[in-house]
N, C-alpha and C positions, 0 to 999 in steps of 0.2 A: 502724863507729865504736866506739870505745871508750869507759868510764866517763870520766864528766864529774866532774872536781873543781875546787875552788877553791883558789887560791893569794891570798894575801896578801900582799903589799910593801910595805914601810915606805919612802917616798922622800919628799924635800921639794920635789922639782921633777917629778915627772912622767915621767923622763928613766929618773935612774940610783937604783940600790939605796943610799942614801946616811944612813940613820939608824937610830939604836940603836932596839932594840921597845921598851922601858921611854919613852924620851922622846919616841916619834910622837906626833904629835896625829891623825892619821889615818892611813888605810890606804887603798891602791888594790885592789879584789879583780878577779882577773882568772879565768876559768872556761876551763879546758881541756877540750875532748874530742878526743882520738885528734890528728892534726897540726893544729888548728886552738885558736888561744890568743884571746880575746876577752877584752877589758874591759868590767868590767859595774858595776862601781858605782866611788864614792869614798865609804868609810865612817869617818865622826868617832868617836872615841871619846869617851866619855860627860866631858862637863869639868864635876866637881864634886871639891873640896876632895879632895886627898890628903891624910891620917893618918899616916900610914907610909912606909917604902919598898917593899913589898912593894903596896903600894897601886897604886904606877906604873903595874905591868906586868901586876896584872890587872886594871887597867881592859884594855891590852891584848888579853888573852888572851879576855878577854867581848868583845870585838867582834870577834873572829875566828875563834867558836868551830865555824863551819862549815866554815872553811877543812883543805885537808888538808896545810897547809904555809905556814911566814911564811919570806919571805926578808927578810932586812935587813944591814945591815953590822956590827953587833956586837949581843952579848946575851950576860948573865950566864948561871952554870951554874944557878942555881935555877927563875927561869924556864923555862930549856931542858928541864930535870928537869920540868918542872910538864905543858910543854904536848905534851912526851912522854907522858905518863902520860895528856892530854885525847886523845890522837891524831891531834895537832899534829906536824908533822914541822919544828923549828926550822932554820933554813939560814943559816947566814952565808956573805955572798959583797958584791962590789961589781959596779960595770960597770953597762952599759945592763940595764933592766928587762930588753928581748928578750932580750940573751946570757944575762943570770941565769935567766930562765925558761926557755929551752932548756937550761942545764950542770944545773942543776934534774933535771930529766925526765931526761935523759941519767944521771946518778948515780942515780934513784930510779924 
């Protein structure tokens, strides 16, 4: 088997990779090791009063900080810069959750 990491996806249904990281209100984490992809939580991000814009997307980025990777269908560059630097791997992509997490792994 191989190292086990965690993926992130921003979706509103369950289904498909379908929202921006800055405006999820949660995250599905799903945990890979070696060919075998399992869902293991559904995690809210923290809801209290944004300030700022930059406020959005680290509530974001704080609840996904274990993750080695958020897929979702769009995300600014600052962010992307941010959760780079956390070693966050950002991913934009659409489609079914399975096909993004397979083209996923397959690129990375």
């Amino acid at each position: 088997m191989g190292e086990k990491i965690r993926i992130a996806v921003a979706s509103s249904d369950g289904k498909t990779v379908n929202m921006h990281f800055g405006d999820v209100s949660h995250f599905l984490i799903f945990e890979v090791e070696g060919i075998h992809v399992n869902f293991i939580e559904l995690r809210e991000k923290e809801k209290k009063p944004i300030q700022e814009h930059s406020g959005r997307w680290m509530q974001s980025l704080n609840t996904i900080k274990d993750c080695k990777a958020i897929l979702c269908s769009r995300m600014g560059q600052e962010p992307a810069s941010k959760l780079e630097e956390e070693g966050i791997i950002p991913f934009q992509c659409s489609g079914t959750i399975a096909d993004a997490i397979k083209y996923y792994l397959k690129e990375n």
